[in-house]
N, C-alpha and C positions, 0 to 999 in steps of 0.2 A: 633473158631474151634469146631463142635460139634461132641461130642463121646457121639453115641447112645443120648440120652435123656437131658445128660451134654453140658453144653456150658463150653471150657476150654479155659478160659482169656488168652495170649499172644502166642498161639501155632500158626501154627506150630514155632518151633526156629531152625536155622541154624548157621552154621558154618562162622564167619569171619578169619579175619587175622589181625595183626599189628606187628612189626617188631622193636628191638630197638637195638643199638650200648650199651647201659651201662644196660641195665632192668631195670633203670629206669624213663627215657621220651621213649614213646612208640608213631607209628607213625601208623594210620590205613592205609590196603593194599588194596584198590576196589578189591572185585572178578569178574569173567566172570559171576555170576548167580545174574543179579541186585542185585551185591555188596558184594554177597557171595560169598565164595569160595567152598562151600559143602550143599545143602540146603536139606529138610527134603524129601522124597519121594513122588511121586506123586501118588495121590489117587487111593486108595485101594494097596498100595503096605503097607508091612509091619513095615518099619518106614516113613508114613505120618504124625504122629503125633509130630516128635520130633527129634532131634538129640543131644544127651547128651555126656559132661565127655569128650572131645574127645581126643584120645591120638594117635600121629603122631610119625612111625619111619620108619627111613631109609633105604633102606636092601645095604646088598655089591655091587649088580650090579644097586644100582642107582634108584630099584623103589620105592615107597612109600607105605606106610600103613595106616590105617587110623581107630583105631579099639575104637567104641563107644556103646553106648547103646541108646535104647527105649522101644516105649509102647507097645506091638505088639498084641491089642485085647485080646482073648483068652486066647494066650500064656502069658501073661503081661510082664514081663521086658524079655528083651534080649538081651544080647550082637553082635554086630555083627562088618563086617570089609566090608571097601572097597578100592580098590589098585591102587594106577595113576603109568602110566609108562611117562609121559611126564612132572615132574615135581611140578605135584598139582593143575594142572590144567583141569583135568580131570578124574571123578574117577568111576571104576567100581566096583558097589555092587557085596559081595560075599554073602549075604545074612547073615541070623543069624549064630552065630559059635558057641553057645553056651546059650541054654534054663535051664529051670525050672526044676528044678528035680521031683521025684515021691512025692505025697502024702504022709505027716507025715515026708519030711525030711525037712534041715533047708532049701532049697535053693526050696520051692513045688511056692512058690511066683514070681520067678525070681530071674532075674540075671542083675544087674545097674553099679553103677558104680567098675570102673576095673585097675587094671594097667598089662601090657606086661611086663615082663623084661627077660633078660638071664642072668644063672646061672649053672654053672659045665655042662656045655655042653650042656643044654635046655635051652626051652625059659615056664615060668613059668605066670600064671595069677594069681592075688588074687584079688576076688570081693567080692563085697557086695549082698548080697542076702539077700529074705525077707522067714517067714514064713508064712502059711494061716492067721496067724491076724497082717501080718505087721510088726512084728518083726525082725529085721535085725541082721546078721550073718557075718562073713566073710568067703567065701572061697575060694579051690586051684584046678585050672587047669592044665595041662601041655602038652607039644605039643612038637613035633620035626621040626617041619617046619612052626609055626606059624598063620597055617588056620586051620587043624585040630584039635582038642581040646579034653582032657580027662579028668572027674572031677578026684580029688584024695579027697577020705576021707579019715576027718579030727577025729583025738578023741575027739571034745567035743560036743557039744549037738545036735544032729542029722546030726551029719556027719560034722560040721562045723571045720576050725585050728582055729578061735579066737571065742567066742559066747558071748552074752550080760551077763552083769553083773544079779545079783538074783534078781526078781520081789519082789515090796512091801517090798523094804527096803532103799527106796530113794537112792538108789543108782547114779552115775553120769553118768552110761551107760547103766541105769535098761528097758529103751525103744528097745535098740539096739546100732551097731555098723557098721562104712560105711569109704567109700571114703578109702579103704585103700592105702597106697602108701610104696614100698619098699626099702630104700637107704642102701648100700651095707658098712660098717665099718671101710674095711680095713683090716679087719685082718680073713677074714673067715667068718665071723658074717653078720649077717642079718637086718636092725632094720627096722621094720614097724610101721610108723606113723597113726593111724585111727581118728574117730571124735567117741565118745561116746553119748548120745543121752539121755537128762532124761524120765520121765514119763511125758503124760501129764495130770493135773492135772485135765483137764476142755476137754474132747476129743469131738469133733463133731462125729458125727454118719460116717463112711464113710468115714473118713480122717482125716490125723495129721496136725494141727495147729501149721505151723513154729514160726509163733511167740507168743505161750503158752510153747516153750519146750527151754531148754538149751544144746548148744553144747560144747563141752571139749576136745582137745587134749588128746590121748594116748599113749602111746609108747609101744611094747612088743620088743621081740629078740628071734633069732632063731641062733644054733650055724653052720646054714650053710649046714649040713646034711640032716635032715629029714626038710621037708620044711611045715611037716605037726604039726611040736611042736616048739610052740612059749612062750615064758615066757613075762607076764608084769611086769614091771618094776618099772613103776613106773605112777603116775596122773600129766601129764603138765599143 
């Protein structure tokens, strides 16, 4: 797949299925799209390049969701969704739901990967976002009905709720922080699992070298109120 001048090794990528009774023998599902169930956009739409992270829910009367990210030119990462009312077997884009913020803030880079969930009565997003040199953040959106989207800033480093550890002090998260994911406590609380990211020591011009850098488990917590302050905890 070539973007502009770049030739990018295995794109476009799409969407499968596999299905299992225990989670763990898993059994692949053929989709209707030679073999997919969801595949990348057709050229010149906004996700041709890709379809990432993707996370699938339900709603009460039966439709689906389907809310993931890509590359979108220009705009560079973006969040977006699209909605099957026949069971996932067909799905209409609703396009991007959620861009790049302003210059100088953490999220000026985009918006990748994401999680959806509900909470006291909203449904809440936390993604990962970049800044102008790639540096990654985490942040908070919030919505009432799950397609429109509102950032909420954050208090720490340009508007982010989690932001990478201090540069040049080797730190475990000193590159950035991603993939966050939210599971719920039990008792009010909040705990959000990320990936922390180190430096890389040897950086090519143009891009991060997955396998120069180390990933890490992190854990913070939030007591369920402000969805915008999170305390870490602890290094998994």
């Amino acid at each position: 797949f070539m973007m502009g001048p770049r030739a990018l090794v295995g794109f476009p990528t799409h969407v499968g299925r596999a299905v299992s009774k225990d989670g763990l023998t898993w059994q692949r599902v053929p989709g209707p799209q030679n073999g997919a169930w969801f595949r990348a956009g057709a050229a010149g739409s906004f996700d041709q390049i890709y379809i990432g992270w993707p996370q699938m829910l339900r709603e009460s009367d039966g439709a689906m969701r389907r809310y993931y990210h890509t590359l979108a030119g220009p705009e560079r990462f973006v969040a977006a969704l699209a909605v099957s009312e026949d069971g996932g077997r067909n799905w209409e884009r609703k396009g991007p739901i959620l861009k790049r913020g302003p210059a100088g803030d953490f999220d000026e880079g985009g918006v990748a990967c994401r999680q959806v969930f509900a909470h006291n009565g909203k449904r809440y997003m936390v993604f990962e976002a970049f800044q102008a040199s790639n540096r990654s953040s985490i942040g908070l959106a919030e919505s009432s009905d799950g397609v429109a989207w509102t950032k909420v800033r954050g208090p720490q480093e340009k508007g982010a709720i989690l932001a990478a550890g201090p540069m040049q002090q080797n730190r475990w998260d000193g590159a950035g922080l991603g993939t966050p994911w939210v599971v719920p406590a039990g008792d009010g609380r909040l705990f959000m699992y990320f990936v922390g990211v180190t430096e890389n020591p040897n950086p090519q011009p143009g891009m991060m070298d997955e396998n120069a850098i180390t990933h890490r488990f992190g854990l913070a917590v939030c007591d369920g109120e402000d969805l915008t302050r999170w305390t870490r905890i602890r290094e998994v």
